[in-house]
N, C-alpha and C positions, 0 to 999 in steps of 0.2 A: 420366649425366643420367636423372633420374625417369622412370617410363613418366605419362603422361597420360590418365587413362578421364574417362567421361562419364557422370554420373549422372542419371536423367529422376526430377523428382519430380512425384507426382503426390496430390493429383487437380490440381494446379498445371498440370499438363504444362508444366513448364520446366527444362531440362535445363542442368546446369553443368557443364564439362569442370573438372577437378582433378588434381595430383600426385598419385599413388600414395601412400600413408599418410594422406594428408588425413580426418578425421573426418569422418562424413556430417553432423553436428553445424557442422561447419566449414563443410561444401557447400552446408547450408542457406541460412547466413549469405550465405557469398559468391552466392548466387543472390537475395538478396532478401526471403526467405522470413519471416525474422524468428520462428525457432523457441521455443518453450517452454524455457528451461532456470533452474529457478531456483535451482539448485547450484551455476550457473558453469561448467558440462560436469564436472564431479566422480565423477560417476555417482552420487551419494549420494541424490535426489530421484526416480529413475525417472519423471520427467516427460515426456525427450524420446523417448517409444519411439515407432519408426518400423517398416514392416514391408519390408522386400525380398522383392520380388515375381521379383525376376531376378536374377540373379549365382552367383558359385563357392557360395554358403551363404544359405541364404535363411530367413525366417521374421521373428518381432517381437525389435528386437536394442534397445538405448541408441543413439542416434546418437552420443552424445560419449564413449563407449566405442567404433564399430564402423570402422577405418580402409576407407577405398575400397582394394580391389584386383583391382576389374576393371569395365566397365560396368556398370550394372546400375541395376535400374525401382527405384524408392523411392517405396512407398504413406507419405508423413505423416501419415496416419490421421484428416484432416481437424483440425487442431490448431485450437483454435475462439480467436479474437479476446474480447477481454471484450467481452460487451453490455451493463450497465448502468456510465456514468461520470455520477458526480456531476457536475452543474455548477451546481446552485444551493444558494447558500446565505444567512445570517441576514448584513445590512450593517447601516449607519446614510449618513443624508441626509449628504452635504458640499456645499460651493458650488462650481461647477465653475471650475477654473484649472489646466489643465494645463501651467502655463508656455511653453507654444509654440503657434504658430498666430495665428493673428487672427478676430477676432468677424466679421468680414465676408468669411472666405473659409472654402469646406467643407471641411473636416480631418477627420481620425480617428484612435484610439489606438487599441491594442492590448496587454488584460492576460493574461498567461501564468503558468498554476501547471503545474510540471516535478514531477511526482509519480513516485515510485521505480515506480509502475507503472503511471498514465495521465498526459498530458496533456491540458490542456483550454485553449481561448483563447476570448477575447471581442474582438469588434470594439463598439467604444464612439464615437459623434458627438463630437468634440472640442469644441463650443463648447455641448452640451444634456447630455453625460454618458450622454443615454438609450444602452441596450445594442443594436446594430442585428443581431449575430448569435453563434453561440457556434458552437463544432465540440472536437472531441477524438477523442484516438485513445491506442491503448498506448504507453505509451515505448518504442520500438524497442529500448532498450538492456535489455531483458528479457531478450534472448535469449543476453546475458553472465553472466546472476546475476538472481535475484531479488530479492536484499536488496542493501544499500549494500557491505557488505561484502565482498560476491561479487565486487561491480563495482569496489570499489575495489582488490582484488587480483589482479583480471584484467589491469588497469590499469598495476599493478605489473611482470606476469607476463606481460604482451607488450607490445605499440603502444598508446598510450592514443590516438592520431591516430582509431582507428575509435568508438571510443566519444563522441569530441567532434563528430566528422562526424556520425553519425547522429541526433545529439538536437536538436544547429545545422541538420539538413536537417529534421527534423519539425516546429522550427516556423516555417521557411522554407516548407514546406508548407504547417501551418495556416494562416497568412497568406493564400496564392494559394486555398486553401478557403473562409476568412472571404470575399474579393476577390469569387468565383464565385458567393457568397449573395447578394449583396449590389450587385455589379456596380457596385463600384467599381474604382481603380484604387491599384494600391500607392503609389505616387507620394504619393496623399493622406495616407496612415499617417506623422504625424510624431513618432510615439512610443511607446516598449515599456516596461512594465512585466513583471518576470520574477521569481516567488516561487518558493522552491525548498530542498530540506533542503539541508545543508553539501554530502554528496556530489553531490548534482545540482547544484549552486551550481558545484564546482572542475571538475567533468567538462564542465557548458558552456561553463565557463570556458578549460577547457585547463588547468588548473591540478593539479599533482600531490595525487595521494589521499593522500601517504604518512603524511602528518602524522594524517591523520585515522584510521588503524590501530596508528601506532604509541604507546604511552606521551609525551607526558601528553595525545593525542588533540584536539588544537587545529587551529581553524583555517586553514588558510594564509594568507585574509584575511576581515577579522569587517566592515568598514566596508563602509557601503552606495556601490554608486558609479555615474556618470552615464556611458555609456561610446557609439561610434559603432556602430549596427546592423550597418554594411556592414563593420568587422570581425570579427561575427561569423556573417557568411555568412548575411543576414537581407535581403530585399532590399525596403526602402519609400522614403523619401522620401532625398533625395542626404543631406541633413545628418540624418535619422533618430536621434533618441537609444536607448537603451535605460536601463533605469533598475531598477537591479540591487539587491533590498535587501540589507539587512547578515545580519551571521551573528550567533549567539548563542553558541556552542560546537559543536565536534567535531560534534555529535548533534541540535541546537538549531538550525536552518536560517532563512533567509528563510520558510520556508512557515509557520514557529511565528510568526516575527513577523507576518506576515499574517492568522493568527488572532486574533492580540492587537490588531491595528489594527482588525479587523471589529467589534470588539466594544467598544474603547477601553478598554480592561481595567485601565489603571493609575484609570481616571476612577467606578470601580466601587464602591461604599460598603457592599452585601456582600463577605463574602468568596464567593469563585471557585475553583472547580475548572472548570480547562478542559483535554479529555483529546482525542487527534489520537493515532490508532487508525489505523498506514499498515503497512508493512513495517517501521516503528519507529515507537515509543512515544514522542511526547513530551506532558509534562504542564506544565503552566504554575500557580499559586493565588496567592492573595490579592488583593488590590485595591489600591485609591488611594494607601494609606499603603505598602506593602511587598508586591513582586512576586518571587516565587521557581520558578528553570524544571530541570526536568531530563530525561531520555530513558533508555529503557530498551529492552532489547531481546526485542522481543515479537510484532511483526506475522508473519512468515514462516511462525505457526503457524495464526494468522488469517484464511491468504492463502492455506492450501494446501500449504504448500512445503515442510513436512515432515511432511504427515498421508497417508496409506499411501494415503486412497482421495479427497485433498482437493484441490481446485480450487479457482480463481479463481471470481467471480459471473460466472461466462456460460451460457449456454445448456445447458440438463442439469444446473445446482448444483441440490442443496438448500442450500435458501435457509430455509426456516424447518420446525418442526414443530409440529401443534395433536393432539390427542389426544381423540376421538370416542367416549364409550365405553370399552370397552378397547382401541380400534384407533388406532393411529397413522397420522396422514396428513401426510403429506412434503408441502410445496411446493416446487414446481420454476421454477425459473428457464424464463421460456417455454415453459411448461409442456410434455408429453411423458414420456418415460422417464427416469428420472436415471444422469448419466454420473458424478457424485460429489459431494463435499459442500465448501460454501464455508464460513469464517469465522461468517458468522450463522446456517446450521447446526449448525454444531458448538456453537456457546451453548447454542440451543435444545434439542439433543439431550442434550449434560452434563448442563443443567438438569431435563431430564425425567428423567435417570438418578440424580441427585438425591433430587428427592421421591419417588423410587417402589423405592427400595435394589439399585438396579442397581451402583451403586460404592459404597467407604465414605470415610471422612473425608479420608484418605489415598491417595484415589484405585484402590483396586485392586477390580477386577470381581466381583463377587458368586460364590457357588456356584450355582446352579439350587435347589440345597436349602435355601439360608438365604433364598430371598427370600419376602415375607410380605403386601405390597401387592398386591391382587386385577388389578391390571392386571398390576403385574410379572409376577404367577404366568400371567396371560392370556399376554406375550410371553415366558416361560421359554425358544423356544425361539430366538431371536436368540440366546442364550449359547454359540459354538457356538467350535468351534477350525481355526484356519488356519493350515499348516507348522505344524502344534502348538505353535499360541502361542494363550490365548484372546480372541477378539474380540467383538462386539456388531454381530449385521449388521440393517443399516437397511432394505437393498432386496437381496432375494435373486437371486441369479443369471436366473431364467427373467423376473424384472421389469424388471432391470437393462437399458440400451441398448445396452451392451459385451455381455454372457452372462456378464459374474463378477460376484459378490456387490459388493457396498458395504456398507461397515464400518471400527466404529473397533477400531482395539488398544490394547493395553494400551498399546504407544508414542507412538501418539497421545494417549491421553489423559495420558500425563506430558505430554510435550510443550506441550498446553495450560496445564496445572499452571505449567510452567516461565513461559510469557508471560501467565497472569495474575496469579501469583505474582510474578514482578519489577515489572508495572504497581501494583499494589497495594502493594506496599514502596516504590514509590515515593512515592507518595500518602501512606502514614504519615510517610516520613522528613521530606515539606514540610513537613506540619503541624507537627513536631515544630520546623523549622528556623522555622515562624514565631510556635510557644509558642500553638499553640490545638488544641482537641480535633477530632477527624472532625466529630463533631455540629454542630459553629459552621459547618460549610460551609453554605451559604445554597444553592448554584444549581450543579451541573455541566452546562459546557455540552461536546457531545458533535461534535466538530468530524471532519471527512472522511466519507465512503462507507459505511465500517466501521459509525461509529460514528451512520450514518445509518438505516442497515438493521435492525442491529441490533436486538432486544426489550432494552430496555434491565431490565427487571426482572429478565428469565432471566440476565443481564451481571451483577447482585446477585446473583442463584442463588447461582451457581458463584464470589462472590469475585473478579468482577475489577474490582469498582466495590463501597465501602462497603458492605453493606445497609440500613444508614439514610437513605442517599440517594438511593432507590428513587424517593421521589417529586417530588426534585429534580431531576430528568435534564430536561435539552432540550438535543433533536438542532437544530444551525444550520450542518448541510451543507456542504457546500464554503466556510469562511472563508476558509480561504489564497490562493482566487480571487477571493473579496469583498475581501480586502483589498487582492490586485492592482490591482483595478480601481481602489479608494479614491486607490491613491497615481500610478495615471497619468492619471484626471483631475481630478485637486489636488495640484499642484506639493509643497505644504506637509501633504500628508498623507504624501508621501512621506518628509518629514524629522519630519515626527512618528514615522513608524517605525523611523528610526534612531534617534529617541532613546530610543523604546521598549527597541530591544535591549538601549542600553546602562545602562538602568534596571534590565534583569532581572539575579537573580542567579542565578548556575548552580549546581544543587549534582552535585558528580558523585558519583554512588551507590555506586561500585566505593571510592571513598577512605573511606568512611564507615563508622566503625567498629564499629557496631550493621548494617551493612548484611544482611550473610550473616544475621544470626541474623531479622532481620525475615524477611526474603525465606523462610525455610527454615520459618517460622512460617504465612506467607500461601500455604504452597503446599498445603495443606489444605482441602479442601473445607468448612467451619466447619459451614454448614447441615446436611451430613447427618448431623451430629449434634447439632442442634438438633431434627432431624424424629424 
């Protein structure tokens, strides 16, 4: 029989007894903790580092690398929660009908968008529609993977039972949250709306990921369906619906059709580029006459999760850059010292390295000696090297809130390269599949957090959005929640967006035969050699 330690973590003070071998990654988990790992414990992300303060070896180790074997204090280095979650975004008016309830007695719905890494819910009056309170929180299921495919292989690669509990108990949760603003009672909640990409769709489903990793990457079910709350561990009114949209493909989720509902995208007389910028990339274009959707795999670099000094938007990101002079001035997420740099930093920094020949076409990092822009020559000396690789540092070790430098590498900026480079091949293949040029796009609208924050200009910089359509961008925020909302209080918006799905057509980009050569074209930075 295994010996049994006890691991205290702190600054939690909460301590978990475990098996000997157990990863402190694991301990987390099983403590409640809800760790950082957005590799899936791979060790490939150096995200979860933890420091051991007590035990046989001690210092800053991977927790999903460091087996328990013996007591011992575990500092989690205060792992910070995201602070900013979208929850609003661009709708349209409907009549209110949520098919259940009665005009003469007080009811409430309930819309939920299941994001690969927040949740957000709305409590909504069922017979006025008005919005009575809104709450969110991370997906607990972070702390298996950061992207779908982490989670979907986790999935595979142990118990998929914890992965289904924990996203069914968060928004069991939000629920008794919404109830506490509000002071009402769940009892009154006669209905749920749940928008959601494919993998969060079959994971609260309880539904196997496999299909969704393995070739030809379908589905397990695409139809949207009306299903009872209390099996799935939701606790409102005794007969409670839940109302579950459809799937579009593999990659193409409920949360894409919710965007398309927000905006009624087939009823559209432009053509449309609508871009949903998460831990994957889906795109959606054209309008009323012909609707075409695909996904790409792009957000993880976005989001942090494979950028060397790159976080999530919480507390300590850079979050943007403006340029003073010859000086650079970081914006920080709740302002302070910066602990590393989020997705709409990294734009804004590419982009600045951009116009000023910090990188070339091709992405690779200037000499000190070839650069020629009076600013660049002002910050010559960010050009510096680490483990003798060269990097570009942002915020030098004595400003830093850690004591180490923040900086991008060279791998980072492929990285980038990489997901805007497949976003953007995506975007030419549609056009191509619906016979019109980039120029004829009328309006991109800019759908999630990402793609909320974002500088949408410096997003042209760097090639991950057109540059012609610089001055067609509008951000309209969380739709996949607007559209939640849309179809639980209108019975008939909800079957409007199942016919939406099946309206759209999918192209999948990996079959396409032009696809590699687009993709390997668009990973180019184009402008810096325009400039």
């Amino acid at each position: 029989m295994r010996k049994r330690y006890k691991v205290t973590f702190l600054p939690q003070n909460v301590v978990q007894e475990v098996e000997e071998g157990t990863t402190i990654l694991a301990a987390e988990q099983m403590a409640g903790l809800e760790p950082d790992a957005p590799c899936g414990g791979k060790g490939d992300c150096g995200k979860c580092r933890v420091e051991i303060t007590e035990g046989i070896h001690t210092g800053v180790v991977l927790a999903c690398q460091t087996p328990v074997d013996c007591d011992m204090r575990v500092n989690t280095l205060s792992q910070e929660k995201i602070q900013k979650i979208l929850t609003e975004g661009q709708t349209r008016e409907v009549a209110v009908d949520p098919g259940v309830g009665s005009p003469d007695q007080e009811f409430y719905t309930v819309a939920f968008d299941i994001g690969t890494t927040t949740i957000v819910g709305y409590l909504l009056d069922g017979r006025s529609g008005r919005e009575k309170a809104v709450t969110s929180m991370m997906n607990p299921q972070h702390q298996f993977g950061a992207d779908v495919i982490s989670r979907a292989n986790y999935v595979l690669e142990h118990d998929g039972n914890e992965m289904k509990r924990v996203v069914r108990n968060a928004l069991d949760q939000l629920v008794g949250r919404l109830c506490t603003q509000t002071g009402i009672d769940r009892e009154r909640i006669l209905q749920i709306a749940v928008v959601g990409n494919t993998c969060m769709h079959h994971l609260f489903m309880g539904i196997s990921p496999q299909s969704l990793v393995l070739a030809p990457y379908v589905p397990a079910v695409r139809e949207g369906m009306i299903l009872k709350a209390a099996d799935y561990g939701i606790t409102i009114a005794e007969e409670g619906r839940i109302l579950m949209f459809p799937n579009i493909a593999g990659f193409v989720g409920g949360d894409t059709v919710g965007c398309m509902l927000a905006v009624a995208m087939d009823q559209l007389d432009e053509i449309t580029l609508m871009i949903d910028i998460g831990t994957n990339g889906e795109l959606v274009m054209g309008n009323k006459d012909r609707l075409v959707t695909t996904s790409t795999a792009a957000g993880p670099a976005f989001e942090g999760a494979k950028i060397e000094c790159g976080m999530r938007g919480s507390k300590g990101a850079i979050s943007h850059l403006s340029v003073l002079g010859e000086e650079l001035k970081f914006e920080i997420v709740d302002g302070g010292r910066a602990v590393g740099i989020c997705g709409s930093g990294l734009i804004d920094v590419l982009a600045f390295m951009i116009r000023t020949g910090f990188i070339d076409n091709y992405g690779g990092l200037a000499e000190e000696e070839d650069l020629e822009d009076p600013i660049a020559v002002r910050n010559a000396w960010r050009l510096q090297e680490r483990d003798g690789k060269p990097v570009f540092i942002l915020v030098p070790e004595e400003e830093s809130e850690s004591g180490s430098a923040i900086y991008l590498s060279q791998k980072d900026i492929r990285e980038v390269q990489l997901a805007k480079g497949a976003i953007a091949a995506g975007i030419t293949l549609m056009a191509e599949h619906l016979g019109i040029r980039i120029e004829e796009i009328r309006r991109v609208y800019l759908a999630g957090a990402f793609g909320n924050y974002m500088d949408s200009e410096n997003a042209c910089e760097i090639g991950l959005i057109p540059y012609c359509l610089k001055e067609r961008i509008m951000p309209i925020g969380n739709a996949a929640g607007e559209g939640s909302k849309l179809a639980v209080m209108n019975v008939g918006e909800f079957a409007y967006a199942c016919r939406l799905a099946e309206k759209a057509e999918f192209i999948e980009l990996a079959s396409e035969a032009t696809f590699q050569d687009v993709f390997v074209d668009e990973l180019e930075f184009a402008r810096a050699v325009e400039r």
